[in-house]
C-alpha positions in Angstrom: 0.0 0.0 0.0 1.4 3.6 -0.6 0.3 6.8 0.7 -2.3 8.9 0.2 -1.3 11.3 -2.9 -4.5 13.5 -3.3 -7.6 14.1 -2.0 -10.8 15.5 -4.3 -14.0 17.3 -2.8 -17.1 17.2 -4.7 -18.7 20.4 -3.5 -22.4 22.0 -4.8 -21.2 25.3 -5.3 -17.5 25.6 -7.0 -17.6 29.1 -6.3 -19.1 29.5 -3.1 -16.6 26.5 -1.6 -13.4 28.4 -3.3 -14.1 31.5 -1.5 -14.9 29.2 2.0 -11.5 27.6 1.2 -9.3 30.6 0.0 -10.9 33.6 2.3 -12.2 31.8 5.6 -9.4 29.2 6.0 -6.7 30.6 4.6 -5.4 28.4 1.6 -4.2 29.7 -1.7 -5.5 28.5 -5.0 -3.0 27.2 -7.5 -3.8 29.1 -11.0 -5.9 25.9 -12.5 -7.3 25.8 -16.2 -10.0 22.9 -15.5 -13.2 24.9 -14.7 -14.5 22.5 -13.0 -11.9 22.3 -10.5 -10.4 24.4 -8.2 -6.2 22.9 -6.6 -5.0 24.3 -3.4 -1.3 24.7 -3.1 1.6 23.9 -0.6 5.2 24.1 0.1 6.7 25.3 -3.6 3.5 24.9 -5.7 3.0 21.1 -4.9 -0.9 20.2 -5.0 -2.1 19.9 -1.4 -5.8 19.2 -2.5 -8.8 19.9 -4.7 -12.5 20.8 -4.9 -14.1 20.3 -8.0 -18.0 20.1 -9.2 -19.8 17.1 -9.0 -18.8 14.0 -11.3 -22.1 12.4 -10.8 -26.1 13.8 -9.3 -25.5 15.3 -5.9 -29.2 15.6 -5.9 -31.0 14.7 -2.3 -27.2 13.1 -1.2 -25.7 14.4 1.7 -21.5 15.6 1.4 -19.4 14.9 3.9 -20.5 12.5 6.2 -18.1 10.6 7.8 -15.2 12.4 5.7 -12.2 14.5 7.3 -9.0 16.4 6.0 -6.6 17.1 8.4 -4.1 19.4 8.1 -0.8 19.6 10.1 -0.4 23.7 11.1 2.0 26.3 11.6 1.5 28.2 15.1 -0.5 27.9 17.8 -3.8 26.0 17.4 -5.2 29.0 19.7 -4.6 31.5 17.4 -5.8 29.5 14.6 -8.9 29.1 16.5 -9.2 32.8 16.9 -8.8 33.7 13.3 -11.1 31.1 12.5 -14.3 32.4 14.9 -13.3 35.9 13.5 -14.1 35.0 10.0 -17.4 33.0 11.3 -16.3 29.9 10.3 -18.4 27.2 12.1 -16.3 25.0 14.6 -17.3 21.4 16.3 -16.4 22.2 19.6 -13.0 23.6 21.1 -10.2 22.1 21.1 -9.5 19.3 21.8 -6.0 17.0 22.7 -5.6 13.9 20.5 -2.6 11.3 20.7 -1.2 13.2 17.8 -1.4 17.0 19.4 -4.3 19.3 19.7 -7.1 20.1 17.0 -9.8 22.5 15.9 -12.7 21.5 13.3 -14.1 23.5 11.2 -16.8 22.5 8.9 -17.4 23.3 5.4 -20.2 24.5 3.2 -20.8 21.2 1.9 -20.6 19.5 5.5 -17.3 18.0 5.0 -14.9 18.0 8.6 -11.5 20.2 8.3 -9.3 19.6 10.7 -6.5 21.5 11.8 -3.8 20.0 14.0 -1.2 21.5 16.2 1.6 18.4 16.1 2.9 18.3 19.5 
């Protein structure tokens, strides 16, 4: 088995997720020329992750369930948590301590579960 490479979102609203992504949680799009995707960068430029528009009908499905991303931070997970509530982002509690260091979730438009961890 090898390692995870990439992970995909399928979101309802390309638009409405990349501005969620980009101006709520802070990541920066990589300049993309598939419409119906939208790549988040890291490090030099590497993909990190995508959202893109449904491949199949969404309709009457529910996103998210039962799906998280977790993303290793720089900083203090209290200041992260700060940012977060100041640009209303909806969290799933406070923080919490996990074997791997502390975490804050956020959760997305379409319901998926972010999570941010502070590696101790």
């Amino acid at each position: 088995m090898r390692k995870l490479e990439f992970a995909s979102l399928q979101v309802r609203d390309l638009e409405v997720s990349k501005n969620f992504y980009t101006n709520k949680l802070g990541f920066e799009a990589l300049e993309s020329t598939n419409p119906a995707a939208c790549v988040f960068k890291y490090n030099d430029g590497e993909a990190s992750f995508a959202i893109r528009k449904p491949i199949g009908d969404l309709e009457g499905k529910e996103l998210g369930v039962g799906a998280s991303l977790w993303f290793a931070i720089d900083g203090t997970i209290e200041d992260l948590q700060a940012d977060l509530l100041k640009t209303e982002v909806v969290l799933l509690g406070p923080i919490q301590s996990t074997p791997f260091g502390k975490i804050i979730i956020a959760k997305d438009p379409d319901g998926y579960n972010i999570t941010f961890l502070q590696v101790n």
